[in-house]
C-alpha positions in Angstrom: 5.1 -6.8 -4.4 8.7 -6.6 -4.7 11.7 -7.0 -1.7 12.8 -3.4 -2.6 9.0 -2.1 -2.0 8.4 -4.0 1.2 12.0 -2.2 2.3 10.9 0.6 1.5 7.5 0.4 3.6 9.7 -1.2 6.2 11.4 1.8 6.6 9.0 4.4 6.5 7.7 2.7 9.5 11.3 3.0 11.4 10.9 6.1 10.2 8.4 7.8 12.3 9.6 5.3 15.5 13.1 7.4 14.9 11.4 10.6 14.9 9.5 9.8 18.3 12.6 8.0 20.0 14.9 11.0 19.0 12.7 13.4 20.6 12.2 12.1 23.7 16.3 11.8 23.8 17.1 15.2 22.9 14.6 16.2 25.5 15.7 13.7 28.4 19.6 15.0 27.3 18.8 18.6 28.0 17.0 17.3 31.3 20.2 15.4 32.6 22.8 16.6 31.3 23.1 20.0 33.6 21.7 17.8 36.4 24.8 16.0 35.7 27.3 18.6 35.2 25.9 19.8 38.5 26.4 16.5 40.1 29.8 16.6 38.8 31.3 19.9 39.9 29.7 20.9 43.0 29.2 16.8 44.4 31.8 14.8 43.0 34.2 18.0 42.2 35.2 16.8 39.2 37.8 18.9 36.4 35.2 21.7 35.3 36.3 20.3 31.8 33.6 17.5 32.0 31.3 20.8 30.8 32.6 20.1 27.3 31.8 16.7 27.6 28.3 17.1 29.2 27.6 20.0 26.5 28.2 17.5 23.7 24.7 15.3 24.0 23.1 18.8 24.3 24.4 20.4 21.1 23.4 17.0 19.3 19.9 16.8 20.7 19.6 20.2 19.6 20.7 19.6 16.1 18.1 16.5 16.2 15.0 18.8 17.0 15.7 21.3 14.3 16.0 18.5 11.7 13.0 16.4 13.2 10.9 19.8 12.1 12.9 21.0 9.2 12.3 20.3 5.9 14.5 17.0 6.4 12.3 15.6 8.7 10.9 13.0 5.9 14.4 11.9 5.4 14.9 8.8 6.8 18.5 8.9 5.8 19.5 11.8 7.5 17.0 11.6 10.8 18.8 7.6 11.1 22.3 9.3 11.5 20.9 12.2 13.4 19.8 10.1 16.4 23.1 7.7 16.1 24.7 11.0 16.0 23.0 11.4 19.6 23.7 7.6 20.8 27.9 8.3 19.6 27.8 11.2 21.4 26.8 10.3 24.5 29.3 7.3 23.8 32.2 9.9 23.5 31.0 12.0 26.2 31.4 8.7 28.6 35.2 8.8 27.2 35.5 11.9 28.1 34.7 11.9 31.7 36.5 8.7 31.9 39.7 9.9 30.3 39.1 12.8 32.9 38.4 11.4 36.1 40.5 8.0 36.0 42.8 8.1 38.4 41.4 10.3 41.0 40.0 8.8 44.4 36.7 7.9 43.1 38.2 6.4 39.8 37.3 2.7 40.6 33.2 4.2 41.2 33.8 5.5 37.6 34.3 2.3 36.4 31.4 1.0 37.8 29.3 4.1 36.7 30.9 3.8 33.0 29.9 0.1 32.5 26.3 0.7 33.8 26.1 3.4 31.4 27.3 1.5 28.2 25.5 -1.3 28.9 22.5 0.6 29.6 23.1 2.6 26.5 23.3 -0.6 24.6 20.0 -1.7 25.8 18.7 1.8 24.5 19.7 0.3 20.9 18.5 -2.9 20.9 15.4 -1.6 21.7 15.8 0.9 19.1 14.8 -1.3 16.1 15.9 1.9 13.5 19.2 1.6 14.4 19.1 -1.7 15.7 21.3 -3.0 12.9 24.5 -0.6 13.7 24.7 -2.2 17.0 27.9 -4.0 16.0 29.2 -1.0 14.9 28.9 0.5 18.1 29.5 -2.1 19.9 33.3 -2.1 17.8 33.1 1.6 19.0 32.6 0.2 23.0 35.7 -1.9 22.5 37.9 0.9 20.8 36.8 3.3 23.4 38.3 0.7 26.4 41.5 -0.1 24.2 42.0 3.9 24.3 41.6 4.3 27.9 43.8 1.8 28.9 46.6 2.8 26.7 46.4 6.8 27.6 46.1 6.0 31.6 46.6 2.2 32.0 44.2 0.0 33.5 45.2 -2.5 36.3 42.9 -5.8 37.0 40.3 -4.3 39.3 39.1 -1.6 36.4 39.4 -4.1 33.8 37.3 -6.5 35.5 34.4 -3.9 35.8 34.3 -3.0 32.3 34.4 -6.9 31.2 30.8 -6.6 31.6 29.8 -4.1 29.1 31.9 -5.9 27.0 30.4 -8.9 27.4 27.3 -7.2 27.0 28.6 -5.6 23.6 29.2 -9.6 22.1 26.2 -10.9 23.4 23.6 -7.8 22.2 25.6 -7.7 18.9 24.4 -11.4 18.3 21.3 -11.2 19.4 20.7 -7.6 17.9 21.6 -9.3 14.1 19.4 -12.2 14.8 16.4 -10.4 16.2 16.7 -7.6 13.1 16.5 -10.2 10.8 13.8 -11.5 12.8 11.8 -7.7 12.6 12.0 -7.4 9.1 10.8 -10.7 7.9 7.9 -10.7 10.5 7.0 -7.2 9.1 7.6 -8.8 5.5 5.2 -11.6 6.7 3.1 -9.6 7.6 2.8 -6.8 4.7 2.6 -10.1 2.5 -0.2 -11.4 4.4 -2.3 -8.0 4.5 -1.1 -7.7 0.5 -2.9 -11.5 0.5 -6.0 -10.8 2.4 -6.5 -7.2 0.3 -6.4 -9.4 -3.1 -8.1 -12.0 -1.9 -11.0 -9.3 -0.7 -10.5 -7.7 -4.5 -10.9 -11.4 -6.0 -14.2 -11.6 -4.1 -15.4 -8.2 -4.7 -14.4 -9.4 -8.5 -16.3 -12.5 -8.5 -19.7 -10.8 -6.7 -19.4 -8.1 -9.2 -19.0 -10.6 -12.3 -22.0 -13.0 -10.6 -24.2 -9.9 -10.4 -23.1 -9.1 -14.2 -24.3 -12.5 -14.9 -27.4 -12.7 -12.4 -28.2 -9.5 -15.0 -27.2 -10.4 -18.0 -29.4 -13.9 -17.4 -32.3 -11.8 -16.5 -32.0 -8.6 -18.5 -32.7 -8.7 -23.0 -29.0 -7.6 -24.5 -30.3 -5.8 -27.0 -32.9 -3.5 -24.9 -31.7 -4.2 -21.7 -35.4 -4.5 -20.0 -36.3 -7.8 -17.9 -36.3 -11.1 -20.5 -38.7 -14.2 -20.9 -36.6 -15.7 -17.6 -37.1 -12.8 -15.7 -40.7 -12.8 -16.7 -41.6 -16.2 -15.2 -39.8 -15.0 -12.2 -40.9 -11.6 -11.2 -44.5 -12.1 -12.0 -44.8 -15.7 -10.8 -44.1 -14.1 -7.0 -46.1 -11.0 -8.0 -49.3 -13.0 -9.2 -48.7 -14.8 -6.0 -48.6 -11.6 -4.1 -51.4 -10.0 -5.0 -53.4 -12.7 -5.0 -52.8 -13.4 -1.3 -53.1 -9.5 -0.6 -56.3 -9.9 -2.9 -55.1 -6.8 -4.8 -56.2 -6.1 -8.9 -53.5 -5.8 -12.0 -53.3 -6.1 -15.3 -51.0 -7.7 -17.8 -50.4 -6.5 -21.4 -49.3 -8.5 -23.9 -47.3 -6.8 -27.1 -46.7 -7.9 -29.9 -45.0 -5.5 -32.8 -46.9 -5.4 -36.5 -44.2 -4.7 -39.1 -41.1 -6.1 -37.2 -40.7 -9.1 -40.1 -41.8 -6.7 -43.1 -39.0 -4.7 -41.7 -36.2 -7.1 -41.0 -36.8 -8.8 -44.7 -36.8 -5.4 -46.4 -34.5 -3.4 -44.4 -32.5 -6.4 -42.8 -32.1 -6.8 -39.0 -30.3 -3.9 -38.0 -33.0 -1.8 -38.8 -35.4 -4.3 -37.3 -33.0 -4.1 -34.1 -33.4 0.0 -34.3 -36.7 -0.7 -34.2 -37.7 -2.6 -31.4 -34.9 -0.6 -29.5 -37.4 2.4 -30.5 -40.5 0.5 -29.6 -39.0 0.0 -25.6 -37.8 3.5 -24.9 -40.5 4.8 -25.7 -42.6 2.7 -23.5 -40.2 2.8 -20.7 -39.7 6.6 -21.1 -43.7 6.8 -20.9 -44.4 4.6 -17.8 -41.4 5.2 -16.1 -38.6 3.0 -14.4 -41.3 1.4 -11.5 -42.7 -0.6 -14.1 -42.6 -3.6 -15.4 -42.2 -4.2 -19.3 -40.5 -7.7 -20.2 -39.8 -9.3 -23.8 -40.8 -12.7 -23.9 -40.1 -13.3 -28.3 -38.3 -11.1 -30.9 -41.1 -9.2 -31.5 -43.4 -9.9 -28.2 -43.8 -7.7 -25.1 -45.3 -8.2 -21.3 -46.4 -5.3 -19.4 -46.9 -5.5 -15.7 -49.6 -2.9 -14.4 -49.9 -2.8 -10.1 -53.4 -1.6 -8.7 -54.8 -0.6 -12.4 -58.3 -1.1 -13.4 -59.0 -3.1 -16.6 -60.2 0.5 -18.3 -57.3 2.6 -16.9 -54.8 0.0 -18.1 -56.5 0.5 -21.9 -56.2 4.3 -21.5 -52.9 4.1 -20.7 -52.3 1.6 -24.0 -53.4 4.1 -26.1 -52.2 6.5 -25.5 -48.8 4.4 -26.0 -50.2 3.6 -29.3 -50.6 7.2 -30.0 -47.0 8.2 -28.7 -45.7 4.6 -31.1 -47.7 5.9 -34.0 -46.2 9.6 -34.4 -42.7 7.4 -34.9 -44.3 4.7 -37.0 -44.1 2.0 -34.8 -47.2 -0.3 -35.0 -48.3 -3.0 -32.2 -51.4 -5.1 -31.6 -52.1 -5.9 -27.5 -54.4 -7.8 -25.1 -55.5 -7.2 -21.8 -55.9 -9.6 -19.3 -57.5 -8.3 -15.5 -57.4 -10.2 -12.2 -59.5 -8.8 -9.3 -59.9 -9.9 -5.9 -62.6 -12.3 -6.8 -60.8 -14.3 -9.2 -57.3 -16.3 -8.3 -55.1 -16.6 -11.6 -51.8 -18.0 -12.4 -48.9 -16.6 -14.7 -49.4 -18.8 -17.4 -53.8 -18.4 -17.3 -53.1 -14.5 -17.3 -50.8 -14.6 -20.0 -52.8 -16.6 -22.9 -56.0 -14.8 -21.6 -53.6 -11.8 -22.9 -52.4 -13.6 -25.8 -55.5 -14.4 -27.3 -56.9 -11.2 -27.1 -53.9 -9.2 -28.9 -54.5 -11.8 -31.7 -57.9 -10.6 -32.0 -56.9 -7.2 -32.5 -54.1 -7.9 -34.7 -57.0 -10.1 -36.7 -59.5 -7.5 -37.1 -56.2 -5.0 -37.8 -55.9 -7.1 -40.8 -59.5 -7.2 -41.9 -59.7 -3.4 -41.6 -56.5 -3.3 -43.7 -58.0 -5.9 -46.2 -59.0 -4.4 -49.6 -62.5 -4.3 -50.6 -63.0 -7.1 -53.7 
């Protein structure tokens, strides 16, 4: 991921903190504003002319809220200057009412009241890690602002001493404001990098398991019909042998074996001897369905697993195979093997028990075939 994108994400997040913080401004500046104003005229008795200065904060609240559900609001652009619009203007409005009131006889509270409320307002920013980063900027705004007073109504060494603190304030928080922004964006880089980490470390695992279950299934799985292989074989039906024997439960065991696949692969070559045996298996499969077992253990040699099936309901169910084989002429030769209850076997004992009798049939196939001399 690239600095510009983790920027950009960086600042979606500031954002929707602007949105919130902006809000809850506009809303405390139309609560304390006229609580304010009130203070000022009818408590204080200041010039009615701090109205203008009170109104300010209000107008730019205002202007906030309509953006913040405008079709700007997803402008981070515009919403960032709309709620430093807000912190400026209370900024000016704390010129104003000290431009107006220094001088009377509750000028030296002023400058106590003016320097909690810069400082205070710097604290706002700092905390305000949107705008954190214009801190210096405002804080060269703090500085103009005391230059200007003192050169329209001159300051003596009691008001200057009161507003030393703010700007004190303004030099330390504009330090530590550049240091701890720095500080926010590379611990959000860190962490975006970290997540980005974790997320392509969990893909590179998901990856891996999916490739290891490819190859778990490609080891156990024929490529070219895609039903269980030899490996497979020896693995499945050594555990279901083992099974059923314990749950003294009957199967049977088929073995296959195709008749013309070499005439065909000589005469026709191997593609059509590949056609064929792709044949020969969906046509099985299609016929006993996907719960059973069929395996290929050779080129041309088949397993078939039957659960629960009787020796003669395993042979019905081979012929009529044969039949279904025969309409596409596909020839095959198979054996039965049978284990009951009484009788414990083992993978390989069932298998050439199976073996031998397909070569039976394929032998008296042949004799049957044979031409009479």
């Amino acid at each position: 991921m690239e600095n510009k994108d983790i920027i950009e994400m960086y600042n979606h997040n500031l954002h929707k903190e602007l949105i919130s913080m902006g809000r809850i401004a506009s809303v405390t500046s139309f609560i304390l504003m006229p609580l304010f104003y009130f203070k000022d005229i009818f408590m204080t008795q200041y010039a009615h002319s701090t109205f203008f200065w009170r109104l300010l904060p209000i107008v730019v609240s205002i202007l906030f809220i309509l953006l913040s559900f405008s079709k700007y609001h997803n402008s981070y652009r515009i919403i960032k200057y709309a709620y430093l619009a807000i912190l400026y203007s209370v900024l000016i409005m704390m010129f104003g009412l000290f431009y107006i009131n220094y001088g009377t006889k509750n000028g030296r509270f002023n400058s106590f009241l003016i320097a909690g409320l810069i400082t205070s307002l710097l604290i706002i920013q700092i905390f305000s890690s949107p705008v954190r980063k214009y801190i210096i900027s405002f804080s060269i705004a703090v500085i103009l602002f005391f230059i200007a007073t003192f050169t329209l109504k001159g300051g003596d060494l009691f008001i200057i001493s009161n507003l030393l603190n703010p700007v004190a304030t303004v030099v330390l928080i504009s330090v530590f404001s550049y240091i701890n922004e720095k500080k926010s964006f590379s611990e959000f880089k860190s962490k975006v990098l970290l997540e980005l980490s974790e997320r392509e470390l969990i893909n590179e695992m998901e990856y891996r398991k999916s490739l290891e279950n490819q190859l778990k299934n490609e080891v156990l799985h024929d490529p070219l019909t895609t039903i269980y292989n030899k490996k497979a074989a020896e693995k499945i039906l050594t555990k279901k042998i083992e099974q059923f024997n314990k749950e003294n439960r009957i199967f049977s065991l088929v073995f296959v074996d195709l008749d013309d696949l070499k005439t065909i692969n000589d005469n026709k070559g191997h593609d059509a001897g590949d056609k064929y045996i792709i044949s020969f298996t969906e046509m099985v499969t299609d016929f006993l369905g996907k719960n059973k077992y069929m395996f290929r253990v050779g080129g041309d040699e088949f397993l078939i697993f039957f659960e629960d099936k009787e020796l003669d309901a395993t042979n019905n169910i081979m012929e009529l195979i044969t039949d279904i084989c025969l309409s596409k002429n596909i020839k095959f030769s198979y054996g039965t093997s049978f284990s009951n209850s009484s009788k414990l076997v083992t993978l390989y004992a069932i298998i050439r028990e199976a073996d031998i009798k397909m070569y039976n049939q394929k032998r008296r196939k042949k004799q049957l075939d044979k031409p009479e001399i």
